[in-house]
N, C-alpha and C positions, 0 to 999 in steps of 0.2 A: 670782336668789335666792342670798344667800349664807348659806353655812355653813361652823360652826367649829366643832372639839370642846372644852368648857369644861369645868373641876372642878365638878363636883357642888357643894362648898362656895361655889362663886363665884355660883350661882344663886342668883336674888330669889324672893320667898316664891310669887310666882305662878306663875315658872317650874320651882320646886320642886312643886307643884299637880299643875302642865302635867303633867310627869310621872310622877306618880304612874297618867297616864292611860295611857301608854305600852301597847300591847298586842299582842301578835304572832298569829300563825295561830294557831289549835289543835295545827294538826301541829306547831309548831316550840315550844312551851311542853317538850318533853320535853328537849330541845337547848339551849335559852335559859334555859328555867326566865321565870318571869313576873317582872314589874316588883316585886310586894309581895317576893318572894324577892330579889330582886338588892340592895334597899332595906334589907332585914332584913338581910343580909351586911354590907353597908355601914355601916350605924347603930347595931344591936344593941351592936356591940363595937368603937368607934372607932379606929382604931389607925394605925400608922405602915406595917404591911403592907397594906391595903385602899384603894384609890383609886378611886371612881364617877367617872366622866364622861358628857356628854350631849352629845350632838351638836344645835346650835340651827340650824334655817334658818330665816330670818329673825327670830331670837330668838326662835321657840319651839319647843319639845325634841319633837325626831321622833324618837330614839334615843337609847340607852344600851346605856353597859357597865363592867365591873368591871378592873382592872388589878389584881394580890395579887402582892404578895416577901415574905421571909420575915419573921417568924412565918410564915403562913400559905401561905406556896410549896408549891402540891404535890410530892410523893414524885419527883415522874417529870421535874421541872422542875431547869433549869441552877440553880445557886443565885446566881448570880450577873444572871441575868432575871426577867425580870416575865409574868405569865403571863395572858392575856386571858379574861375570862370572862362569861357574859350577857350577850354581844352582842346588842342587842334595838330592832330596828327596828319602831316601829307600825306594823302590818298598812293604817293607811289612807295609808300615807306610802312606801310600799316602790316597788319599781321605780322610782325617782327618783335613783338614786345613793347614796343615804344610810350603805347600808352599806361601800360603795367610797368614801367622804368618812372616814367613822370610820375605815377601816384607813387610807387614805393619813395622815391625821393623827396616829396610834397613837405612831410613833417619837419625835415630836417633845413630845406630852404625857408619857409613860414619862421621856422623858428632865428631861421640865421636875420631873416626879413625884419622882425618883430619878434626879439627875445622876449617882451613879455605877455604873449600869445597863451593862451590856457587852452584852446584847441581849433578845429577848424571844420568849415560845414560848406556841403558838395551837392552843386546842381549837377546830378548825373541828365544823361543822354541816353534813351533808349536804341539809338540806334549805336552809338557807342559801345554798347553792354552788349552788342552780338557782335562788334568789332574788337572789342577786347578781353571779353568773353569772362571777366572778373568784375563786372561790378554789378550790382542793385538793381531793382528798378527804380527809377526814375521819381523821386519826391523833391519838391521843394525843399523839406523841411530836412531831408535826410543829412544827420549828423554823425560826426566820428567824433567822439573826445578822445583825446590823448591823455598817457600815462605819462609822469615823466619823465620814463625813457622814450617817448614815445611811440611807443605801439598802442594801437586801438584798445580799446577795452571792450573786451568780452571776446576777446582772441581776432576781432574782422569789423567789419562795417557791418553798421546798422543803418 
């Protein structure tokens, strides 16, 4: 199976469909917020701050998530990063990798997003991090800078 994380805009009308199906646990909807929410971020108010992506295996969307810089950078954000949000793996698609595929690919969409991006900063999910079983716990504040090849510095997340 292969998989690639794709702009939201680059999706065909079906694959746009696909995920409107998207749906995660019940626990993790507090953390993720649901697909109609991520959707309504994205569309409501198009703009040059808000980038959706979806993650396709075998071109068709098992995940999403939202990318924001400023306009809409939060408070607590480098201003010079991009900030991850509504990370959202379908609940019938999970323990597959899918959400260790979207973060491995995060650096290089960000940067395709916004070439002049200096790094990028992750509201994890705790309930996520025993779903995916690779990430942190859980900080606002928790940041990754990037090298510029982009790999993390200091070998992972901090």
């Amino acid at each position: 199976m292969t998989a690639r994380l794709v702009p939201y805009e680059s999706l065909n009308a079906r694959q746009r469909q696909q995920v409107e199906t998207i749906e995660v646990h019940p626990d993790q909807i507090r953390f993720s917020g649901d697909i109609h929410g991520a959707l309504h971020t994205l569309l409501s108010r198009p703009g040059p701050g808000v980038k959706g992506f979806a993650l396709l295996a075998d071109d068709i969307p098992v995940a999403f998530l939202l990318l924001k810089r400023p306009p809409v950078l939060p408070a607590w954000a480098d201003e010079h990063s991009a900030t991850l949000h509504a990370l959202q793996v379908d609940q019938r698609s999970q323990g597959k990798g899918h959400g260790k595929a979207c973060l491995q690919a995060l650096p290089e969409a960000a940067r395709l997003a916004w070439p002049e991006i200096r790094g990028w900063s992750c509201r994890w999910m705790r309930t996520m991090k025993r779903r995916l079983r690779c990430m942190p716990s859980m900080d606002l504040s928790t940041v990754a800078r990037l090298t510029k090849d982009g790999s993390a510095m200091n070998g992972g997340w901090h």
